[in-house]
N, C-alpha and C positions, 0 to 999 in steps of 0.2 A: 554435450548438454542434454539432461533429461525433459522431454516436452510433456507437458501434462494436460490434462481434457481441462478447460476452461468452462465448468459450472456446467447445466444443460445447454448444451452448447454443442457445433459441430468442432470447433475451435480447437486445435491444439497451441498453446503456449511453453516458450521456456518457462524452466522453474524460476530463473531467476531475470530482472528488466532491471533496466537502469532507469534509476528518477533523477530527473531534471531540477530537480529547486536550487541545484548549484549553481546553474547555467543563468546569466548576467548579473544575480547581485545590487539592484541600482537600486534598491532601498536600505532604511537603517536594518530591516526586521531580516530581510534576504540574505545581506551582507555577512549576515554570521554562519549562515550556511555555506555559503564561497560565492565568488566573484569568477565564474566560468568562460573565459571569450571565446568567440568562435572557433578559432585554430585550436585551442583544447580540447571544446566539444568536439569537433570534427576527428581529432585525434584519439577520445572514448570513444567515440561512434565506430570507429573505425577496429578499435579494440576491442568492444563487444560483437561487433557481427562476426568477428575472427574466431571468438566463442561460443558462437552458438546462441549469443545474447540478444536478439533480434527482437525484444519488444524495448519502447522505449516511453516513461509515461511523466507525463507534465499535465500543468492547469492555468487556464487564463490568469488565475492570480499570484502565478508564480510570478515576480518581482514584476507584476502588471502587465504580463504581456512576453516580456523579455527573453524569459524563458521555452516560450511556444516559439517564437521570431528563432533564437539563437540553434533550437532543434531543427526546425528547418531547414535551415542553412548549412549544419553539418549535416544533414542526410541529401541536401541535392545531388542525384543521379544514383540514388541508394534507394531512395523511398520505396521502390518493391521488390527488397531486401527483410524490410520492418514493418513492423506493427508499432503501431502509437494508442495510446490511451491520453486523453486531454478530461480535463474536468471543468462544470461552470456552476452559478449557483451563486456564489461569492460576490461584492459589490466590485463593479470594476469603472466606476463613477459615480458621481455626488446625486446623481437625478435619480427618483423613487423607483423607476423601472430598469436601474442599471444593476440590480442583483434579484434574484429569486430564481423560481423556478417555475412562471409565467410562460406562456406561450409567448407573448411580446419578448421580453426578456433571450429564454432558449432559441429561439430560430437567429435572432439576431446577436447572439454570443457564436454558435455557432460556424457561421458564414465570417464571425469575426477571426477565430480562430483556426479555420481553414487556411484564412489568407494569413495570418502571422507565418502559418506550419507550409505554405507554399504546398498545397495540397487538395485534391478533390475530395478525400473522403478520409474521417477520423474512424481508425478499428473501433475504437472501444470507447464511449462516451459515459463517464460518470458524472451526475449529479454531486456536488462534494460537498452538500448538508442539506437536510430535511427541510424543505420550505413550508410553514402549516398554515401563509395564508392562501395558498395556490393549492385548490381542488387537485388532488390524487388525479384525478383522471384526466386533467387538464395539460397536467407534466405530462402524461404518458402517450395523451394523444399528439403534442407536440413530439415526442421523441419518437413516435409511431409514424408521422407524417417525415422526418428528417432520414426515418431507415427506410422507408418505401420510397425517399429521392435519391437514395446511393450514397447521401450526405456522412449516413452512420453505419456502421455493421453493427452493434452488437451497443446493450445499455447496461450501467450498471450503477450501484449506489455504495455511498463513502458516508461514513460517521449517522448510521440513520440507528435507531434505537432497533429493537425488534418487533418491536408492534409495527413501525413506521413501516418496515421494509416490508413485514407480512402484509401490511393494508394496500402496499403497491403493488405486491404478486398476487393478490387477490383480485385486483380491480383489474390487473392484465388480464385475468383469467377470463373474469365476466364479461370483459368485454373483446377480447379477444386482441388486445394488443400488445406489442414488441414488451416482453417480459428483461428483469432488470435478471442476467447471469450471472453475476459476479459482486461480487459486495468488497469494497477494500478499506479494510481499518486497521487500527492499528493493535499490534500484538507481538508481545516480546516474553522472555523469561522477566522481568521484573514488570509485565504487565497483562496479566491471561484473561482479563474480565470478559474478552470476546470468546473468551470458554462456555459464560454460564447460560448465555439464550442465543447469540448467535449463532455460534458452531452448531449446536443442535439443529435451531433452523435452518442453517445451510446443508445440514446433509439431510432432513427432511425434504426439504424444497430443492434439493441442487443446485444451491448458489455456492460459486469455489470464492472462495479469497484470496484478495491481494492483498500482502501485508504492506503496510508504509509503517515507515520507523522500527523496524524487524531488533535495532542494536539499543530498545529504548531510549531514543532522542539522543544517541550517543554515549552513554554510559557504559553500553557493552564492549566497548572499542578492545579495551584492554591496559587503559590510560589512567583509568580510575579503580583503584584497589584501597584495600586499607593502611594506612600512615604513609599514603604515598601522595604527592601534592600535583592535582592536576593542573594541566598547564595548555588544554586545547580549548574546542568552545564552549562545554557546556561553564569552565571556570570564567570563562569571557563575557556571560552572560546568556550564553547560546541555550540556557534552559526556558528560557521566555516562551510562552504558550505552549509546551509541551507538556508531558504527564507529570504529575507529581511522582517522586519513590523517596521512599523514608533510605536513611543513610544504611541501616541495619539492616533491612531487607536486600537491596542492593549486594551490599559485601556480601552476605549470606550466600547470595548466587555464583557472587564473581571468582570468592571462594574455590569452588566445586569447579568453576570453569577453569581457572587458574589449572587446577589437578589434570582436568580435563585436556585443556591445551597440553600439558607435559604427557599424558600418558599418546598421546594421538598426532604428536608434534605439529598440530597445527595451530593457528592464533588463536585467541580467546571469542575472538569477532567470527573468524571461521565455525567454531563451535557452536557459539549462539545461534548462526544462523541454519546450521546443518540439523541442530534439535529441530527447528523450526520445521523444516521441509520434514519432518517425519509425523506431522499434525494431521491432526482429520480437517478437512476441506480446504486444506494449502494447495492454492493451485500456481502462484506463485508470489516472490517475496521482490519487493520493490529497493534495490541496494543503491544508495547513494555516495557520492565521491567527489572529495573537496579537487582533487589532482587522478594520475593516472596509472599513481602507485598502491592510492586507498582502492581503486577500481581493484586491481590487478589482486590485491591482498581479498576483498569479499569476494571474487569470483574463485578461487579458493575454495570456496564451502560448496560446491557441489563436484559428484566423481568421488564419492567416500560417503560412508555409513557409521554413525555411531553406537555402538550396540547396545543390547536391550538395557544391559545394567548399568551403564552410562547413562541412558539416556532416564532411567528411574531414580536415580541421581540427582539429575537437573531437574527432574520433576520434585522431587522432595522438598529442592533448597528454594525451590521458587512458588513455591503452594502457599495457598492464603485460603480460610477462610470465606465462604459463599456470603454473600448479602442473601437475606431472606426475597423470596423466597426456597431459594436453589441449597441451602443449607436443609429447610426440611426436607425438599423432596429426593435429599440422599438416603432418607430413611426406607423410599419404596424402588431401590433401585431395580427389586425385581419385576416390577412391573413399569419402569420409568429408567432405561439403560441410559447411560450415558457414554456419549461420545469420547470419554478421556476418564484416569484416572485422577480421583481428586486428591 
């Protein structure tokens, strides 16, 4: 397993973690991502630390709770084997201060999620959406007081725009507190828009990335091709609040991956993810798994390289078009480089 610096950070991470949104299920919206019980989990857990897989990341909202509980439980008498990353932010009850990113709110999410995950202290704590009626520094002093009680090691931010995330490294800076390392969104070959302000910012500022949803919401599986009839979740309905991709663009990729898999014998889902890890500021990719053969198939995509002309390939088939700004300012590339070719 390849370990890589985790943002400004002393941190080393595998490239690759296991995400938990599989793990219990017990809602309608959860359910379509899998129904995980513990003796499965314990049994992934158990098959990632074998690989070198050793971080493992969930969020209070994952099937409300369930998911943190059920992690737990397979890492007992493992927990300083792993790194955990948990997220809060999200409403996790019907009362006005049961979401945000409120000091009332984070200390008592926190301490919540401690005890789901049977643990002293969460690695890697991500805020998982921008809160704009909670004072910037408000958040950061609460996460500033949670790392200076051993609660947290390290913060980081999920789904925040780029201005957002700049306004919180900036007010860490003035004030001198626990700065967010790590920034985790989502980014796939059929979805780069964390290309056009982020990634810049991140390798400006040294924030590394965690991708979630690395296989676009499922579509890169290898399942969904052209005049072929899909038959897993995203057909079940499982596209519900994930990214939009037009049909053409899609095939357009899967295409080239298609070729890709034959020339490198590896899956198509191997391949997507293996471009991935050859990104500017990929520190690592969050891979999920309905059972412990989808596990065993993404862990796959690391221990091989695709080479240069491959991998401008997948860049080709999966290029779009800047929204303005980032469209002009291709025109000053020599005074304005960019982190990737467009």
């Amino acid at each position: 397993m390849e370990y890589r610096q985790f943002g400004r950070s002393g941190l080393k991470v595998p490239a690759l973690s296991l995400g938990t949104g599989t793990f219990g299920g017990n809602n309608e919206f959860f359910q379509r991502w899998g129904r995980t019980d513990v003796a499965e989990a314990g049994r992934m857990v158990d098959l990632c630390l074998d690989a070198g897989v050793t971080f493992f990341d969930t969020a209070d909202i994952y099937s409300q709770g369930a998911s943190e509980e059920i992690l737990g439980q397979a890492l007992k008498g493992k927990r300083h084997r792993a790194l955990i990353s948990t997220k809060a932010t999200f409403p996790m009850g019907e009362g006005p201060n049961d979401m945000g990113s409120s000091r009332y709110h984070l200390v008592r999410a926190c301490e919540a999620s401690l005890k789901r995950l049977g643990t002293d202290h969460i690695d890697v704590y991500f805020m998982h959406g921008f809160d704009a009626l909670t004072p910037v520094d408000e958040t950061l002093r609460a996460l500033d007081d949670l790392v200076r009680a051993g609660k947290i090691g390290y913060i980081g931010a999920s789904n925040f725009s780029g201005w957002q995330l700049m306004k919180a490294l900036g007010t860490s800076e003035r004030y001198g507190l626990a700065r967010y390392v790590a920034y985790q969104g989502y980014y796939s070959l059929v979805g780069r828009h964390y290309e056009w302000e982020l990634m810049p910012l991140g390798l400006d500022q040294g924030v590394a990335l965690m991708v979630w949803s690395p296989l676009g919401w499922g579509r890169l599986t290898g399942k969904i091709r052209r005049g072929s009839n899909d038959s897993g979740r995203i057909a079940a309905g499982g596209a519900e609040g994930g990214p939009p991709v037009a049909d053409e663009a899609l095939f357009r990729v899967v295409d080239v991956l298609d070729e890709l898999a034959a020339e490198t014998g590896r899956s198509v889902a191997q391949v997507a993810l293996n471009w991935l890890l050859s990104r500017p500021t990929v520190a690592n990719i969050v891979v999920g798994a309905r059972n412990e053969e989808q596990l065993k198939q993404n862990l796959g995509a690391v221990g091989w390289t695709l080479d240069p002309a491959q991998i401008a390939r997948l860049d080709a088939a999966s290029r779009e078009t800047p929204i303005y700004p980032y469209w002009h300012q291709k025109g000053f590339d020599e005074r304005n480089p960019k982190p990737t070719i467009w």
